[in-house]
C-alpha positions in Angstrom: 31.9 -17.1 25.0 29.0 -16.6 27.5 25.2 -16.1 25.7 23.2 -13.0 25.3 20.4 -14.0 27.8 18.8 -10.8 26.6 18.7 -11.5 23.0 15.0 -12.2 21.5 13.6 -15.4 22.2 13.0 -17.6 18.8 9.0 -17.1 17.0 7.0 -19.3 15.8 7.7 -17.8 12.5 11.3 -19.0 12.4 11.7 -21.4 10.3 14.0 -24.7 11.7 14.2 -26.5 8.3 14.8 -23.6 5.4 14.2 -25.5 2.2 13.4 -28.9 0.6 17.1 -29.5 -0.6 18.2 -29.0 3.8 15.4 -30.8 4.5 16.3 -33.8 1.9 20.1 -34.0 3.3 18.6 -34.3 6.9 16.6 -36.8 5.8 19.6 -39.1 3.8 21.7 -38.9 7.8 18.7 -40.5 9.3 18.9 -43.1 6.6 22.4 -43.4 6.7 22.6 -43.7 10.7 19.7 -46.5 10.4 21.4 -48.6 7.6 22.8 -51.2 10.0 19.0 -51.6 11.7 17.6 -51.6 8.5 19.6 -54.4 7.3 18.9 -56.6 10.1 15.1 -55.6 9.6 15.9 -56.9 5.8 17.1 -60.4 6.7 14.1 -61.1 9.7 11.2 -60.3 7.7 13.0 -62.3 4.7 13.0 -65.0 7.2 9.6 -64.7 8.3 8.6 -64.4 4.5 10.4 -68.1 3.9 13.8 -67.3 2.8 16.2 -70.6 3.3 18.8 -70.6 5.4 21.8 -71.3 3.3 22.3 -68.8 0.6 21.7 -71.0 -2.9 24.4 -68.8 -4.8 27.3 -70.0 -2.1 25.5 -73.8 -2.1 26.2 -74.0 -5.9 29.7 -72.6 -5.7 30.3 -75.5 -3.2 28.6 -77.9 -5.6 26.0 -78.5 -3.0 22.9 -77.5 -4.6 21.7 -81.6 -4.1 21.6 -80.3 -0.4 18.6 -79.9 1.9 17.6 -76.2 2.1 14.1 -75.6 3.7 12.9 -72.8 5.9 10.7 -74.7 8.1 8.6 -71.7 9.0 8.6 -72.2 12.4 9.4 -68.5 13.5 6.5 -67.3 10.9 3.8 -70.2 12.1 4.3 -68.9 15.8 4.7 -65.3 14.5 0.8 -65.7 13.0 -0.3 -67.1 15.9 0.6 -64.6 17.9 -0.6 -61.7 15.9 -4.3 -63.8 16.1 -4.3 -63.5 19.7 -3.6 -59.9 19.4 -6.3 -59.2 16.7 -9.0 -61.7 18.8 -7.5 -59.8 21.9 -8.7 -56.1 20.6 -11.5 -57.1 18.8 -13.2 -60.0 20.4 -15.8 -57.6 22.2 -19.0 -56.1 21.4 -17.4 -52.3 21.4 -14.0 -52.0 20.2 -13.8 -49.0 22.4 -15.2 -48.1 25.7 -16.1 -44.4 26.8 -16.5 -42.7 29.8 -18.4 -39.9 30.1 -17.0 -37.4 33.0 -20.4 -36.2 34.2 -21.4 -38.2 36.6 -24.7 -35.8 37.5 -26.1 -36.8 34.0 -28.4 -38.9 34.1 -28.1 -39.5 30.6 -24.1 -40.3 31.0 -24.1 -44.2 29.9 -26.8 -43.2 27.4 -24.0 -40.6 25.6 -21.3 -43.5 26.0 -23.3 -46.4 24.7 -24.0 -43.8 21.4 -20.2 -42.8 21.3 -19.1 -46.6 21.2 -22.5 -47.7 18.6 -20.8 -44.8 16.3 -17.4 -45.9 16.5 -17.9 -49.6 15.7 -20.2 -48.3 13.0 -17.3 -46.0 11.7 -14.7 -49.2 12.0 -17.2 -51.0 9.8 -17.2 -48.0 7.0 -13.7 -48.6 7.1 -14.1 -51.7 6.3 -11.1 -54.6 4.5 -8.6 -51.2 4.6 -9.1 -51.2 8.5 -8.0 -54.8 8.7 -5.3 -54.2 6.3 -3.5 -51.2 8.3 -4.2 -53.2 11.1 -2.2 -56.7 10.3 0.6 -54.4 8.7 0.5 -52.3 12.5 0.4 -55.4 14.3 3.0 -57.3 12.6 5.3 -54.3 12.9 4.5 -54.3 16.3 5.2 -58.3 17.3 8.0 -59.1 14.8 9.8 -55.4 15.3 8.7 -54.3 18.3 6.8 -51.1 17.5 3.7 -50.7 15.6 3.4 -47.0 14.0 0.1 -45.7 12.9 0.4 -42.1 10.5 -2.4 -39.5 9.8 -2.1 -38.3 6.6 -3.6 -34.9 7.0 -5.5 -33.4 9.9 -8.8 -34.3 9.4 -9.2 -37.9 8.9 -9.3 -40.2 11.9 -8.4 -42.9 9.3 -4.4 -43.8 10.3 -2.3 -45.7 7.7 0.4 -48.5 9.5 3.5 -47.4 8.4 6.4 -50.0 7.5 9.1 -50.1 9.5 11.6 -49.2 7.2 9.7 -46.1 6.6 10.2 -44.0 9.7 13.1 -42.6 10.8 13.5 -40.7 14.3 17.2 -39.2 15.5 19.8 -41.6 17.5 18.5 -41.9 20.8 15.1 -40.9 20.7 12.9 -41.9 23.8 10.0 -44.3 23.1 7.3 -41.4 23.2 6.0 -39.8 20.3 4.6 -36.7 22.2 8.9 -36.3 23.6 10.2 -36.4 20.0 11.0 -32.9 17.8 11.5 -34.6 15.1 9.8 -37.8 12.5 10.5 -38.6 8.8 8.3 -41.1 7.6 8.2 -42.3 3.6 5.4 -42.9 1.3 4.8 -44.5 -2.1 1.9 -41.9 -3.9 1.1 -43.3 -7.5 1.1 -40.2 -10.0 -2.6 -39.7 -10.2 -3.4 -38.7 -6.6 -0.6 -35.8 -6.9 -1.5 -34.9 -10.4 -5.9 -34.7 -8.8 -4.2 -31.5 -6.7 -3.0 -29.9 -10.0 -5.3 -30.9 -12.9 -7.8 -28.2 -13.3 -7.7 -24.7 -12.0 -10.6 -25.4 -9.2 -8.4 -27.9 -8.0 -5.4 -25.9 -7.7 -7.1 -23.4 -5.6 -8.3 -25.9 -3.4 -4.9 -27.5 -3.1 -2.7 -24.5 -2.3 -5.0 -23.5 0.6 -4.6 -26.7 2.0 -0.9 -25.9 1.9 0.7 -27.3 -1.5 2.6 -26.0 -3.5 1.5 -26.3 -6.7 3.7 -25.2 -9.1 6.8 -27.7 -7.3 4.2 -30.6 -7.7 3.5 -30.0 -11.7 7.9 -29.5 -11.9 8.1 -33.0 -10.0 5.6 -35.1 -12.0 7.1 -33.6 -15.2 10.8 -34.5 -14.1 9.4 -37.9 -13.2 7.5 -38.7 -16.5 10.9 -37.2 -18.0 13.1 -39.9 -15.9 11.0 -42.7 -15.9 10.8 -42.6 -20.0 14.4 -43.0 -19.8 15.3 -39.2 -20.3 17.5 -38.5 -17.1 19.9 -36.1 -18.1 17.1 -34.4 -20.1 16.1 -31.1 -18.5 12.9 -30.8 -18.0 10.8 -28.0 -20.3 7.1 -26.6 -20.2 6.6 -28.6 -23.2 7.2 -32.0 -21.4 4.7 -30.9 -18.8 2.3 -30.2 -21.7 2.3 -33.8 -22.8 2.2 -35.4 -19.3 -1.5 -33.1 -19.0 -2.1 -34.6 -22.4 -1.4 -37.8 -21.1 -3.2 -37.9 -18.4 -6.3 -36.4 -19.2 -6.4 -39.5 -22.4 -5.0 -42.0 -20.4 -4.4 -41.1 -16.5 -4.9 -44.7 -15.3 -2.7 -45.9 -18.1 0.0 -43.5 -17.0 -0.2 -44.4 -13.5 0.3 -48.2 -13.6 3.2 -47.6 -16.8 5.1 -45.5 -13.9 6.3 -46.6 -10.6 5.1 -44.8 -7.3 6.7 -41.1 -6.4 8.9 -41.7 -3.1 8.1 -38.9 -0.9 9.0 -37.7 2.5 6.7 -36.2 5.5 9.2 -34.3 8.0 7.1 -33.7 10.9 8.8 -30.8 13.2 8.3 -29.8 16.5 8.6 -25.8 16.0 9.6 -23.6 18.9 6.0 -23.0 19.7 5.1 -26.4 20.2 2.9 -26.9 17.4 3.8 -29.3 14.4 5.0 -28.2 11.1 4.8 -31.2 8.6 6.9 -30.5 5.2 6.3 -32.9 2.3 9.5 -33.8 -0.6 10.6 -35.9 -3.0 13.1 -38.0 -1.9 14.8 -38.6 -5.1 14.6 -35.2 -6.7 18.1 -33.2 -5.4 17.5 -30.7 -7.9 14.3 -29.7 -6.2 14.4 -26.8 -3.4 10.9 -26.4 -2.9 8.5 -28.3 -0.6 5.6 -30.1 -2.2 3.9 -29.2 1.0 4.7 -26.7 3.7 2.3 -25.4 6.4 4.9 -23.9 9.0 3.4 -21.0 10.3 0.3 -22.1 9.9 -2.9 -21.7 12.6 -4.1 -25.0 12.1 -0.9 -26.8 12.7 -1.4 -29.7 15.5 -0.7 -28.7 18.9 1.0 -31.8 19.5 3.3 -34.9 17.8 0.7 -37.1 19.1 -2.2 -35.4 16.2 0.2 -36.8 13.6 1.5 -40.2 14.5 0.7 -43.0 17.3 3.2 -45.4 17.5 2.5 -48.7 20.2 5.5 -50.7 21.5 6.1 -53.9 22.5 7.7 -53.6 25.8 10.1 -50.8 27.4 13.5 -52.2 25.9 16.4 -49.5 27.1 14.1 -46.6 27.0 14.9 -45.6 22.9 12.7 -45.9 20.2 14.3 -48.5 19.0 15.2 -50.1 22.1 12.2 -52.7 21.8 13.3 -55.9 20.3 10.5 -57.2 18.4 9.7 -61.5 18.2 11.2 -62.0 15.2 14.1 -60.1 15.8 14.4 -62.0 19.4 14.4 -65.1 16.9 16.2 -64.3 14.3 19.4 -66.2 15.4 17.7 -69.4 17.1 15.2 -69.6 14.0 18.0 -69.4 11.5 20.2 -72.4 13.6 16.5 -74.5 13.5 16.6 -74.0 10.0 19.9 -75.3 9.4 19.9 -78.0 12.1 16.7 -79.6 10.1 18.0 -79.0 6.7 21.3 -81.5 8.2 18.6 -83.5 9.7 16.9 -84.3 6.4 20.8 -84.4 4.5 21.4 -86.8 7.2 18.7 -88.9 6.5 19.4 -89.3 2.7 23.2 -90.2 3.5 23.6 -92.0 6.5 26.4 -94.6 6.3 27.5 -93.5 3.0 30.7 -92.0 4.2 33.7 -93.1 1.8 37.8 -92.6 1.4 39.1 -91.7 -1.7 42.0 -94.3 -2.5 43.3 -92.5 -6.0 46.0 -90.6 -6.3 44.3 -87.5 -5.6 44.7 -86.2 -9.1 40.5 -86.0 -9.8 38.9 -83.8 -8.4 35.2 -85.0 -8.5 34.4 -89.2 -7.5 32.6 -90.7 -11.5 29.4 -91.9 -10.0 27.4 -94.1 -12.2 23.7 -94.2 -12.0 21.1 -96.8 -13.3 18.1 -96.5 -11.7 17.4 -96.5 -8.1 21.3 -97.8 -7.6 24.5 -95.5 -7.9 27.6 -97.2 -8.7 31.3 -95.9 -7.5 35.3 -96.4 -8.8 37.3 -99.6 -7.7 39.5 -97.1 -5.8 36.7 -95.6 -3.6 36.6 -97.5 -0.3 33.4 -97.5 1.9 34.6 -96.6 6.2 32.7 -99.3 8.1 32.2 -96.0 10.9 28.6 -95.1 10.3 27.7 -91.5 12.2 23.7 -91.1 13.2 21.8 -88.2 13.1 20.6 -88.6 17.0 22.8 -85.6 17.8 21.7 -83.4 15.4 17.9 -84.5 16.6 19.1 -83.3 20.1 20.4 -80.6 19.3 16.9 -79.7 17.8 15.1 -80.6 20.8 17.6 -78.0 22.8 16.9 -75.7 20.3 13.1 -75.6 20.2 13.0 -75.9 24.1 15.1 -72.9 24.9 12.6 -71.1 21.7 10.0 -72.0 23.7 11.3 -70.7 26.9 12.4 -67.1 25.5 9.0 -66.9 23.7 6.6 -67.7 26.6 5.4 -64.6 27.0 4.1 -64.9 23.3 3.0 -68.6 23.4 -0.3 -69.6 23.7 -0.8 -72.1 26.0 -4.0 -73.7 24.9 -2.4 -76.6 23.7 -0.5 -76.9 27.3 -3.8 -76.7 29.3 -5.5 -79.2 26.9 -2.6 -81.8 27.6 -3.1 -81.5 31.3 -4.2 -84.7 33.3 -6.3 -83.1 35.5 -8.7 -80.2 35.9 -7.0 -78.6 38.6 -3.9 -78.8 36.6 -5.0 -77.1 34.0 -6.6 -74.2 36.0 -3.0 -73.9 37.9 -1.5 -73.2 34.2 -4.1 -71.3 33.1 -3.9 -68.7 35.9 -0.2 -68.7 35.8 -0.1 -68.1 32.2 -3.0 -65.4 32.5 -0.8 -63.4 35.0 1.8 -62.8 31.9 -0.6 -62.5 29.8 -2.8 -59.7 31.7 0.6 -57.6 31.9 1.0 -57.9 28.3 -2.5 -57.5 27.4 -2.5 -54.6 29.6 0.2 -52.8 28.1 -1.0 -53.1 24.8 -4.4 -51.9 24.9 -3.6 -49.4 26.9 -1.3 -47.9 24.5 -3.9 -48.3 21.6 -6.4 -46.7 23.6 -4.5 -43.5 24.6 -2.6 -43.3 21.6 -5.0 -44.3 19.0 -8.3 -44.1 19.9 -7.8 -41.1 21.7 -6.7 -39.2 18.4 -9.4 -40.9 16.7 -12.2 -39.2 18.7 -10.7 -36.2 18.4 -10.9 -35.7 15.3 -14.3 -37.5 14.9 -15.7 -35.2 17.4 -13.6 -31.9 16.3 -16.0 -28.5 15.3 -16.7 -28.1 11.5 -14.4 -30.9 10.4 -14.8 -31.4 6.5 -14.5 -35.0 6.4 -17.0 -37.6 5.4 -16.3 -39.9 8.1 -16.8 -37.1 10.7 -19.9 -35.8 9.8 -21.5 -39.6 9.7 -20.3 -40.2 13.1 -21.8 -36.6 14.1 -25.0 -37.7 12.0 -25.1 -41.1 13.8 -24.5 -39.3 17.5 -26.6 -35.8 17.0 -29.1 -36.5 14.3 -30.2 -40.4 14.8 -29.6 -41.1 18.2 -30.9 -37.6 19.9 -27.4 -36.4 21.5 -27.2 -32.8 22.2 -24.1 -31.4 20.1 -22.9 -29.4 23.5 -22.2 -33.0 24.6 -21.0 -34.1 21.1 -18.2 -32.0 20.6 -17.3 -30.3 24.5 -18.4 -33.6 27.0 -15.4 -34.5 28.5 -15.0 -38.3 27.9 -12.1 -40.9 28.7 -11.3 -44.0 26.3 -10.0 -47.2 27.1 -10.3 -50.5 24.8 -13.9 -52.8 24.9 -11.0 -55.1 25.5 -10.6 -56.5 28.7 -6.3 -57.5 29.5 -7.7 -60.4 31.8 -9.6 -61.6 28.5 -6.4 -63.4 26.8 -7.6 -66.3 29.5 -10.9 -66.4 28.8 -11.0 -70.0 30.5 -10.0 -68.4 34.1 -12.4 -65.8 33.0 -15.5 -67.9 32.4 -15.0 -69.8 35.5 -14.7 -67.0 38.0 -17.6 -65.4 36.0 -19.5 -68.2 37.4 -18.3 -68.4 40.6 -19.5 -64.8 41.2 -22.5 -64.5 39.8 -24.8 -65.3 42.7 -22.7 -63.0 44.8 -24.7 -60.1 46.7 -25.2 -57.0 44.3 -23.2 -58.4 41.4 -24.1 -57.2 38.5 -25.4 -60.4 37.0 -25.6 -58.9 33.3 -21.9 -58.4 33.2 -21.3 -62.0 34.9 -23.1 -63.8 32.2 -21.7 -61.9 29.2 -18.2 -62.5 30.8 -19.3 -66.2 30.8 -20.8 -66.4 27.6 -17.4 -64.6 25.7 -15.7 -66.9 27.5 -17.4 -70.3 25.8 -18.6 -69.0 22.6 -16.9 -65.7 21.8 -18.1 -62.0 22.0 -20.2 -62.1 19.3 -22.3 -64.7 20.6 -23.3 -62.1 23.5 -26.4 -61.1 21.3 -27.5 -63.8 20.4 -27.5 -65.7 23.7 -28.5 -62.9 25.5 -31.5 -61.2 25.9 -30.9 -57.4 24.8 -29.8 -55.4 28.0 -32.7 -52.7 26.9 -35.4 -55.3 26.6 -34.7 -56.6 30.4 -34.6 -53.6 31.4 -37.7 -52.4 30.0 -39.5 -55.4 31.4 -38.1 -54.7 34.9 -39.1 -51.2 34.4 -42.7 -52.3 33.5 -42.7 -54.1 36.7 -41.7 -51.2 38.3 -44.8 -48.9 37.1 -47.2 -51.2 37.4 -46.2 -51.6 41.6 -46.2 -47.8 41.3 -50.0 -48.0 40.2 -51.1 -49.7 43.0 -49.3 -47.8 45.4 -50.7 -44.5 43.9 -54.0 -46.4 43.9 -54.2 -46.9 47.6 -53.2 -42.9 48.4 -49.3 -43.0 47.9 -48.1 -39.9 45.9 -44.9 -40.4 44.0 -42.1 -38.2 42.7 -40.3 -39.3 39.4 -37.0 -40.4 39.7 -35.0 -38.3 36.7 -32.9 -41.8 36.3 -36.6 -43.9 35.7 -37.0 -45.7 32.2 -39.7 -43.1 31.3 -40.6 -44.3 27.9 -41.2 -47.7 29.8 -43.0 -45.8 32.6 -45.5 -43.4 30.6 -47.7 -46.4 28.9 -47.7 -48.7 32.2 -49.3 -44.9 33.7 -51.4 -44.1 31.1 -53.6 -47.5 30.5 -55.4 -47.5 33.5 -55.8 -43.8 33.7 -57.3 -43.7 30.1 -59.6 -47.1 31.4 -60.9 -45.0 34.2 -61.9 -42.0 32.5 -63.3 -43.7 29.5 -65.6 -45.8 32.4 -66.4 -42.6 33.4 -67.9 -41.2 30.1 -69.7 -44.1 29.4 -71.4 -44.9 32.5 -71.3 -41.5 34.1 -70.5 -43.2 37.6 -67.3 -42.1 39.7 -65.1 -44.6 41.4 -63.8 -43.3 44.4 -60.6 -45.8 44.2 -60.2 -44.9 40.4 -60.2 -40.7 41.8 -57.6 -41.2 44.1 -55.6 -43.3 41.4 -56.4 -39.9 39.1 -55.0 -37.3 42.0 -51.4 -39.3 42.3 -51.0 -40.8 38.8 -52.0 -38.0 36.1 -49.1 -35.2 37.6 -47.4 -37.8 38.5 -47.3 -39.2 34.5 -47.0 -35.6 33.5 -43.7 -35.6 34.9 -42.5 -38.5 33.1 -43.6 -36.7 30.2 -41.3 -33.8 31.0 -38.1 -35.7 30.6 -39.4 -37.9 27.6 -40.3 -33.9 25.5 -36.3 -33.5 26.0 -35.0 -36.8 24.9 -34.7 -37.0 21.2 -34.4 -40.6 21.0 -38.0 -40.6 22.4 -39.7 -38.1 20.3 -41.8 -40.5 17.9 -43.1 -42.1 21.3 -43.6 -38.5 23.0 -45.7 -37.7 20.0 -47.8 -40.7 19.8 -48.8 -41.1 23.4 -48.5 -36.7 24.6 -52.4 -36.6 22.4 -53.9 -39.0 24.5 -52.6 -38.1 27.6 -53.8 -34.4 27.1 -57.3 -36.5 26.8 -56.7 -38.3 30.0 -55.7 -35.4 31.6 -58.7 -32.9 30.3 -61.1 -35.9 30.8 -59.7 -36.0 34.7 -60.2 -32.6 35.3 -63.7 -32.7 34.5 -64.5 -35.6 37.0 -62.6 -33.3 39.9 -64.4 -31.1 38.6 -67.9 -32.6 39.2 -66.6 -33.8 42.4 -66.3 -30.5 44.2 -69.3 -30.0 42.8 -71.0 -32.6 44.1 -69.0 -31.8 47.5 -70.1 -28.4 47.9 -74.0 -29.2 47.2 -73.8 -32.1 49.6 -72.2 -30.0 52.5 -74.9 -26.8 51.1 -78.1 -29.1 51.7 -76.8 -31.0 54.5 -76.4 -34.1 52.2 -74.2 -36.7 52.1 -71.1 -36.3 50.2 -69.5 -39.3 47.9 -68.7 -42.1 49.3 -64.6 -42.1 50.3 -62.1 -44.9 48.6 -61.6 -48.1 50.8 -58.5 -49.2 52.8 -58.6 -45.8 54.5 -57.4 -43.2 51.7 -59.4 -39.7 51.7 -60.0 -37.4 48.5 -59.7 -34.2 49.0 -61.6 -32.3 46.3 -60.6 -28.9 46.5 -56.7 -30.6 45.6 -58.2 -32.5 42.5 -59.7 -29.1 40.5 -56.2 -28.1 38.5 -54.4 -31.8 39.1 -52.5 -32.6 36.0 -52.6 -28.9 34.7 -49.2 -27.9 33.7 -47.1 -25.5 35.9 
């Protein structure tokens, strides 16, 4: 049967998910279809947790409970260490992110990125021990599974929550791209006070069901769950029963909360025909229940793309799937489970080599009477000692064979500090360093890439999104805007690119230090950079600054410098133009002091010096247009303001000596006189040019 290539395309308003009750049954095949993964998932992190590697209920059927049954924690020691290299590797800089702002005409460009990244670190600190938290769950997700999700909860906050692993489901086959994927379930434990805050007062209700919830199905759920968890299942739920649960919790919410386990619920992200996002929020428990708790489809503000809702950051490629990326622990599973056993033997071994025996009975018993008194255990007549004694070498190199092929298939994880310390030589240990730092800066690179485009990117969205309500958004805009003087134009429409403060080359910082040194006396190298490489590199970014001068305060003193060369050079006759690029709040004091020194010389002694006038003609427009740029820059305007009174001074009191020169000009050339003496090395005044300097244009 061919299609109707002329019927109606699908809207937007279709709906691909009708109710709560499809919705729920979709959701149960994606469980179903991930049972198997989620199984193994079950047993590594059970290993990683410290779970032994015999089960104790078949050890005590065999009667061998006396046995040695240890999980080592090798897998989970190396596991930790590696998610400490990832956590130093992201956050061992002075600006977790670096922004690039796509203007390059601005002169003010690394001014609005150095305020973007202040802001950001500053949010990440309001965030505070829950940033760290999400973090370690995402990162271990990420290392021991091989994919570290990060969820927004609604579309405002650029807080993401780290999802478990367990929690998100995707369909069979799904590419490792969140932006390529139509569909994402992910699950959620909400304690009954945060759903009953949308439904306890009228006001609230309002506010809730323009948000999208739906009210009424919220009150029906936490009713049928205060019903259930009281131990009334088969009891239908009535208005009465959601009477006493308001009762309840308006006496006693936090009471209620903690005497009830966490609602289970489901957010079913879906890609609708338009492109936009559609999330739809149920209970995953409640079959009865047809109605979402939470349904925007159709909605104007749904995100334009999967990548608004979730982030997700993998490991390596794999095959290409989502879950095609094998994670550490799940590489390790097997080897870490044999190195378990193998030790437990080890230890078994130990206790009970040479104590091998033959039974010489009948055969009729079916456990050996041992005797015990004290420290010495004493057998039957008829059990007879083998003079064949095994050794545990075997078993020790098995062990060996075992940890070396670990440490093969984990070198990409390994760090090899304790490698480069053993080395005999120096040049020894820089050979391993830089070959370990070329797998290392792919895997660096690959990672923070990923967390820059994927997180951060969403992050400043939404911190830089038009009339967003939330709290952490209008700080950052507060912190940008009102505090630190940039214009909102650039705040919410400058096109910017993100990438991590975090440098890939830096998970060798010993490779790093040393070629930081070797090209720091290199022809226009940026020294600054060299030596905070260095320094990161020996003591760690923090210690940037406080070893460091602050990059502003060199900077001013080298644009002190600068001004005061400028003085002389407009001294001796040199007009200068203002570069718009100058420090001009460094500039416009070094100008002013000697003009304000000549002038007041001036009033006091009435004499003129001819050196000091030519200093006046060049200097006072040449300060006024300093002044120009320092009006517009808010992060100037306390300086503007103290030092725009007395340049108006300098500038009225200059006028009034070019004033009296021409004066004095015109008599002398009137009476045949002599007119005032000209400046030395050469410079002329020209009178008539100094009556209006330094008035504005």
């Amino acid at each position: 049967m061919e299609a109707n290539v002329n019927s109606p395309l699908p809207t937007a308003n279709e709906r691909r998910i009708r109710d709560a009750a499809t919705a729920r049954s979709l959701w149960l095949k994606l469980r179903t279809a991930s049972l198997q993964r989620r199984e193994k998932w079950v047993q590594v992190q059970n290993q990683l947790d410290g779970a032994p590697p015999f089960a104790n209920r078949e050890l005590m059927q065999l009667g061998q409970t006396w046995r040695c049954n240890v999980n080592f924690r090798d897998a989970a020691s190396t596991l930790e260490q590696v998610m400490v290299s990832y956590w130093r590797l992201l956050h061992d800089t002075t600006n977790l992110a670096a922004v690039t702002y796509v203007t390059p005409e601005d002169p003010n460009s690394e001014k609005w990125e150095q305020i973007f990244q202040d802001a950001f670190n500053r949010f990440i600190d309001d965030w505070g021990p829950d940033y760290v938290r999400n973090y370690l769950l995402f990162s271990q997700n990420h290392v021991a599974f091989g994919v570290g999700v990060g969820f927004w909860n609604d579309r405002f906050t650029p807080r993401w929550e780290a999802v478990r692993i367990g929690d998100v489901e995707v369909p069979t086959r799904s590419k490792a791209s969140v932006e390529k994927i139509s569909l994402i379930g992910v699950r959620q434990e909400l304690e009954i006070d945060y759903l009953w805050a949308l439904v306890r007062n009228d006001e609230a209700k309002a506010t809730a069901r323009k948000r999208g919830w739906n009210t009424d199905a919220i009150e029906a759920l936490l009713a049928r769950e205060f019903v259930k968890q009281e131990g009334n299942v088969s009891t239908p739920v009535t208005g009465q029963d959601l009477l006493e649960l308001q009762r309840l919790m308006r006496d006693n919410s936090l009471g209620v909360t903690t005497g009830h386990d966490p609602i289970k619920l489901v957010h079913l992200l879906v890609k609708d025909y338009d492109g936009k996002i559609s999330r739809m929020i149920f209970a995953e428990m409640q079959e009865h229940q047809n109605d979402f708790l939470f349904d925007d489809t159709g909605s104007d503000n749904r995100p334009e793309s999967m990548n608004e809702v979730m982030a997700a950051v993998f490991f390596d490629a794999g095959n290409g799937d989502w879950w095609g990326t094998k994670g550490f622990g799940i590489k390790n599973f097997a080897l870490a489970t044999v190195q378990n056993r193998l030790k437990s033997r080890a230890v078994d071994r130990t206790l009970l080599d040479g104590l091998n025996f033959r039974d010489m009975s009948e055969g009729g018993r079916e456990t050996v009477p041992i005797t015990t008194i004290g420290p010495f255990n004493f057998l039957p007549k008829d059990v007879e000692q083998l003079g064949s004694y095994p050794t545990g070498r075997s078993i020790l190199e098995t062990i060996e064979l075992i940890e070396g092929q670990t440490s093969y298939n984990n070198a990409r994880y390994k760090d090899q500090g304790k490698q480069i310390e053993q080395s005999e030589t120096a040049t020894q240990a820089n050979i391993i360093a830089n070959i370990q730092s070329q797998v290392d800066v792919a895997n660096a690179t690959l990672y923070l890439r990923q967390i820059a485009r994927n997180l951060f990117v969403e992050q400043f969205r939404r911190l830089r999104m038009r009339g967003n309500p939330d709290q952490d958004a209008k700080m950052f805009k507060k912190r940008c805007v009102d505090e630190l003087g940039m214009p909102e134009k650039i705040f919410h429409d400058g096109e910017i690119t993100l990438r991590t403060g975090a440098d890939p080359g830096a998970m060798n910082l010993m490779v790093q230090g040393d070629l930081a040194m070797q090209g720091i006396n290199l022809p226009d190298a940026n020294r600054r950079w060299m030596q905070e490489k260095w320094v990161t590199s020996k003591f760690g970014a923090q210690a940037v600054a406080k070893a460091l001068n602050p990059e502003d305060a060199t900077s001013e003193i080298k644009s002190a410098r600068l001004a005061m060369m400028e003085n002389t050079d407009m001294g001796e006759g040199n007009p200068l133009p203002v570069d718009p690029q100058d420090n001009h709040a460094a500039h416009a004091p070094v100008h002013l002091q000697p003009l304000e020194v000549i002038v007041h010389n001036h009033a006091a002694t009435g004499k003129i010096d001819p050196n000091g006038l030519i200093a006046l003609q060049n200097a006072v427009p040449h300060l006024e247009a300093h002044f120009e740029y320092l009006k517009a820059d808010k992060m100037q305007e306390k300086l503007f303001k103290e030092l725009w009174p007395r340049f108006t001074e300098v500038r009225s009191g200059a006028e009034g000596i070019f004033k009296m020169v021409e004066r004095m000009h015109n008599d002398a050339q009137q009476n045949g006189g002599v007119a005032p003496d000209q400046p030395a090395g050469g410079a002329q005044m020209n009178p008539a040019a100094m009556v209006g300097a330094g008035t504005p244009q």
